[in-house]
VEXVOMI-795624 format. One record per residue (C-alpha): residue number from 1; x, z, y. Coordinates in nm, 2 decimals, always signed. Last residue first. Layout:
<nodes>
@resi=NUM px=X pz=Z py=Y
...
</nodes>
This chain:
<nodes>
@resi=166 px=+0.28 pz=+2.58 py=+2.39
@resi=165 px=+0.13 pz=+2.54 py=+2.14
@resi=164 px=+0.18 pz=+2.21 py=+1.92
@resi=163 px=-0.05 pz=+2.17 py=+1.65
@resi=162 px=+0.06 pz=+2.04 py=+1.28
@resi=161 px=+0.02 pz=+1.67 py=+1.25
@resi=160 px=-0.24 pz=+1.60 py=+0.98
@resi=159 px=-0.21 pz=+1.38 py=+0.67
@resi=158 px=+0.12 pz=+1.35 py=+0.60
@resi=157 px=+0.19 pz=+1.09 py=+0.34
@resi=156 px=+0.49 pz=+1.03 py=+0.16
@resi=155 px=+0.51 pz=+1.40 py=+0.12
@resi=154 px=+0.13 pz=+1.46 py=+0.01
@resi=153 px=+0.21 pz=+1.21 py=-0.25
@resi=152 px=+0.46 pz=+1.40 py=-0.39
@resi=151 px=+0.70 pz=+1.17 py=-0.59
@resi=150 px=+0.82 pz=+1.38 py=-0.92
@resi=149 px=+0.91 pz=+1.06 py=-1.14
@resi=148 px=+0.57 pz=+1.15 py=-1.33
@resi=147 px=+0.37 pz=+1.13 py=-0.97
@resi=146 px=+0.49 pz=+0.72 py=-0.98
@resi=145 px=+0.42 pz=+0.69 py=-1.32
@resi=144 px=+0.11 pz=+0.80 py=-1.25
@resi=143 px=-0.01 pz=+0.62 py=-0.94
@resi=142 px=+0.13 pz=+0.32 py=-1.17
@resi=141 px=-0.08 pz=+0.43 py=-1.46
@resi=140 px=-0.42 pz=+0.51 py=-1.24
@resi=139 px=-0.32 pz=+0.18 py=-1.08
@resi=138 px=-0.35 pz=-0.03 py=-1.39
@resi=137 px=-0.66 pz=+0.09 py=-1.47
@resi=136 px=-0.87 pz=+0.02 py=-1.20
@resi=135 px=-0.73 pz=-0.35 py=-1.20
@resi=134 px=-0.85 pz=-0.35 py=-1.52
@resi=133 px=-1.17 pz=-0.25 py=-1.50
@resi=132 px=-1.18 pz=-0.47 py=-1.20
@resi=131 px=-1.05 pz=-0.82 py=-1.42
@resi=130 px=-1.32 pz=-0.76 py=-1.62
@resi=129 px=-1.59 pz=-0.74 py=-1.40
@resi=128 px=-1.51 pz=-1.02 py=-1.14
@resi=127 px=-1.29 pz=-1.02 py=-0.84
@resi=126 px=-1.05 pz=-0.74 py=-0.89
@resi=125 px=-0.73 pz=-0.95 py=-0.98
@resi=124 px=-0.34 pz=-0.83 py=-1.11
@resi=123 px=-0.08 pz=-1.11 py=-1.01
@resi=122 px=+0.19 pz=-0.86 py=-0.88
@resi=121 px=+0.13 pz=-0.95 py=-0.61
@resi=120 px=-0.26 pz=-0.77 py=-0.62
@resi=119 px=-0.07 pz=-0.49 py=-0.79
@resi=118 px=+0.14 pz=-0.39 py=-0.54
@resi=117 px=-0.17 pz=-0.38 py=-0.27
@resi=116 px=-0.35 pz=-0.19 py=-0.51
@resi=115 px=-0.07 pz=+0.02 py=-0.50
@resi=114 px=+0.01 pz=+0.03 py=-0.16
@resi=113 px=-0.40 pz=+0.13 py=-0.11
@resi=112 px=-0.36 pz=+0.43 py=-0.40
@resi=111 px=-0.12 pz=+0.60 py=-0.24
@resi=110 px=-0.25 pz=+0.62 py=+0.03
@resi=109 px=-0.58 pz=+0.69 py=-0.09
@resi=108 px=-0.35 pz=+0.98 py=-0.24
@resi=107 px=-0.27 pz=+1.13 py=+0.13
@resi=106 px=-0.63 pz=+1.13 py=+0.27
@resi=105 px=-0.74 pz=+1.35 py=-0.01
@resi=104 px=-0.94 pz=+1.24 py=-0.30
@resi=103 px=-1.27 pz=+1.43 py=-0.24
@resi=102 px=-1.42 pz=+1.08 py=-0.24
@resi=101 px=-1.58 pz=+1.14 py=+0.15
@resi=100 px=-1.23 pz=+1.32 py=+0.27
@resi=99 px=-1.04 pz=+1.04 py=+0.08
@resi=98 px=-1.25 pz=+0.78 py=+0.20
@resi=97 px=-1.26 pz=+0.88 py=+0.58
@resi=96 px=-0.87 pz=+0.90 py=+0.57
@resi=95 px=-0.85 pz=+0.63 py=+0.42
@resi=94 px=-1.05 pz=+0.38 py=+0.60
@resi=93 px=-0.82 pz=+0.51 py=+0.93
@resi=92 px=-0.53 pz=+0.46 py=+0.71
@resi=91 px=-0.56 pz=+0.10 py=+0.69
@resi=90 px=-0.27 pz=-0.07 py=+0.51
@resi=89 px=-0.18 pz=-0.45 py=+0.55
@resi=88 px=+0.08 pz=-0.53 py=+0.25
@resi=87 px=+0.35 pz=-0.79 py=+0.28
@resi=86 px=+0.51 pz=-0.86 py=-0.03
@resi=85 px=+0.85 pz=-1.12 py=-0.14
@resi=84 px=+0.98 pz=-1.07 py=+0.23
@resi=83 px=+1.34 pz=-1.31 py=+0.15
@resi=82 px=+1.68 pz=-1.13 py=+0.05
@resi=81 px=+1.69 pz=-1.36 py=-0.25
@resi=80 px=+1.51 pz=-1.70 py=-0.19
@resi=79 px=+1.17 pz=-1.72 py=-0.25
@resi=78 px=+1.02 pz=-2.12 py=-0.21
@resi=77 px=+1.04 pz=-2.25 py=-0.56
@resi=76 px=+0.89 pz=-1.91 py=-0.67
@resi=75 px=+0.55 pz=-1.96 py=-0.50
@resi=74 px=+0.37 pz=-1.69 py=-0.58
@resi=73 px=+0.65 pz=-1.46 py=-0.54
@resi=72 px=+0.55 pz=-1.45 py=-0.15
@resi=71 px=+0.26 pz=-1.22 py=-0.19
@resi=70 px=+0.01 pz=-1.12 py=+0.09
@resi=69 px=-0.16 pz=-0.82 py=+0.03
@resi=68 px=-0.50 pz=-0.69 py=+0.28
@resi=67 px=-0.57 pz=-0.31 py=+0.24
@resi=66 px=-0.86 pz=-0.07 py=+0.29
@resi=65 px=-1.11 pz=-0.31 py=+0.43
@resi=64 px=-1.19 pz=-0.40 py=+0.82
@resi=63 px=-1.56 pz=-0.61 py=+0.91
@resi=62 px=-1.58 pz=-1.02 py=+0.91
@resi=61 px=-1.37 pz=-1.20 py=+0.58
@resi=60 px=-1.18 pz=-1.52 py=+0.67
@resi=59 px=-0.86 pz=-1.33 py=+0.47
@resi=58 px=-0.58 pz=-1.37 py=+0.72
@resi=57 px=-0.70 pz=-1.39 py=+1.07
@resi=56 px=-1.07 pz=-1.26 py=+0.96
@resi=55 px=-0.90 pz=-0.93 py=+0.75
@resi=54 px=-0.63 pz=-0.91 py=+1.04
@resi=53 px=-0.89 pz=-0.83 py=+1.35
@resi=52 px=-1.10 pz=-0.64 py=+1.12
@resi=51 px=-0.77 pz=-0.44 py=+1.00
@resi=50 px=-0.62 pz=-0.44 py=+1.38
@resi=49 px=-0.95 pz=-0.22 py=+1.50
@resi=48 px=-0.98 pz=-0.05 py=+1.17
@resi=47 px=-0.59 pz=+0.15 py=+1.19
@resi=46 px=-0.30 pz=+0.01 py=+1.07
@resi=45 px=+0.03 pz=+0.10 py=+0.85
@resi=44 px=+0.21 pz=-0.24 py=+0.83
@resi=43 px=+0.38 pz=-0.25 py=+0.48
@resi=42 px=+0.71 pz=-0.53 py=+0.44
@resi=41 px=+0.85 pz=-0.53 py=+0.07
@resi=40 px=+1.15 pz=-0.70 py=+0.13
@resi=39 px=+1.33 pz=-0.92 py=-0.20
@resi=38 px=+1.66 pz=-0.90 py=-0.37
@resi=37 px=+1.61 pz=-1.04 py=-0.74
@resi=36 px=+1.63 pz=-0.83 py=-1.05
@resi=35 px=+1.39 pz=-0.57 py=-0.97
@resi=34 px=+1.07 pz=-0.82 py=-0.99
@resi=33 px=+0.73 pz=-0.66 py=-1.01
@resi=32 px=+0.57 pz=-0.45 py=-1.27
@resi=31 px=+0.35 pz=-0.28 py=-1.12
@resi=30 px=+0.60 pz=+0.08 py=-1.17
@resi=29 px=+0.91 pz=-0.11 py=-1.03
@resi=28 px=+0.70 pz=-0.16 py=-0.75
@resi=27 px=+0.53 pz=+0.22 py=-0.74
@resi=26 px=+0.89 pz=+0.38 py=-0.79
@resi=25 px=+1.01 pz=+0.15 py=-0.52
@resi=24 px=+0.73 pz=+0.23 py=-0.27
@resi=23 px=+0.77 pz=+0.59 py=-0.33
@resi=22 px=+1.15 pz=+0.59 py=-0.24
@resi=21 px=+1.11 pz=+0.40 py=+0.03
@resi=20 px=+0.78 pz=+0.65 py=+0.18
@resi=19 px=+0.99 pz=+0.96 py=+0.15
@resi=18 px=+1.32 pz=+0.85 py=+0.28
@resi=17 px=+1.07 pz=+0.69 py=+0.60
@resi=16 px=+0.91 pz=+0.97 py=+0.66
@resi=15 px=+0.53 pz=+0.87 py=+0.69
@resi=14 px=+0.32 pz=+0.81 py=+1.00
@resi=13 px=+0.13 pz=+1.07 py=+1.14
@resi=12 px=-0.20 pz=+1.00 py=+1.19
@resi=11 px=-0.45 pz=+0.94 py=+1.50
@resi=10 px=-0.21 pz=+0.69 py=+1.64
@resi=9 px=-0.19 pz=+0.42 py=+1.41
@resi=8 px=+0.02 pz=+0.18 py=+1.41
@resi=7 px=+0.29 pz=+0.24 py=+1.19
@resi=6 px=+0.54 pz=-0.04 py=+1.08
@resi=5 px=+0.73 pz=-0.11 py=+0.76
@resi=4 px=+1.04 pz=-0.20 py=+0.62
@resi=3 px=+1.11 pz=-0.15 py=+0.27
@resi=2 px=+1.40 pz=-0.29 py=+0.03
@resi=1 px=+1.34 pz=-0.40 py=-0.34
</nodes>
């Protein structure tokens, strides 16, 4: 798995980008999702204004959420090695007020939004009852396998630019 991703958000800093590939492969292999074939994991960092915009484009759903996945391997006929197998839609702006309102930290819902994300491709569902609990438990073992390989999530995710003084 390679990363590239995009920040676009200018009220938070955006991850280091050693810190945040690293992560993103620990949390991948972690969900379970193809290391044998060469595939992109694309993550746009937004804020609420592109996530509303995004969640009607792509979802047909009115208002922003926390993260939107779009999975390539569905379709395995059509992935060819080197091809964007995920693309995740991330808004930081819903988690930084979730974190601070959860008691979470900004820098594990994070965490927690690529994994969901991860999970959703890699066929994991949230729909119905069963399929949540689930869901819910998968990425408490992925967010801790990932901690368990020593990825800080605090590192992968900045949440407040130190003041300049000048």
């Amino acid at each position: 798995m390679k990363l590239r991703y995009r920040w676009r958000n200018r009220r938070l800093p955006h991850p280091p980008r050693s810190e945040l590939s690293v992560f993103a492969a620990a949390a991948a292999r972690a969900a379970g999702l193809d290391e044998l074939r060469e595939w992109y994991l694309e993550i746009d960092f937004v804020g609420d204004r592109s996530m509303t915009r995004l969640n009607r484009e792509i979802v047909g759903h009115l208002g922003t959420t926390d993260v939107i996945t779009v999975s390539y391997f569905d379709d395995p006929e059509s992935f060819f090695p080197g091809d964007t197998g995920v693309e995740l839609f991330v808004n930081a702006d819903i988690a930084a007020r979730e974190g601070t309102k959860r008691g979470t930290g900004y820098s594990y819902e994070m965490a927690l939004y690529v994994v969901h994300g991860l999970l959703h491709s890699a066929g994991e569902d949230d729909l119905a009852p069963e399929p949540r609990r689930r869901m819910r438990r998968r990425e408490r073992e992925v967010l801790a396998a990932v901690r368990a390989a020593g990825i800080d999530f605090t590192r992968v995710f900045p949440s407040a630019r130190k003041p300049t003084h000048r």
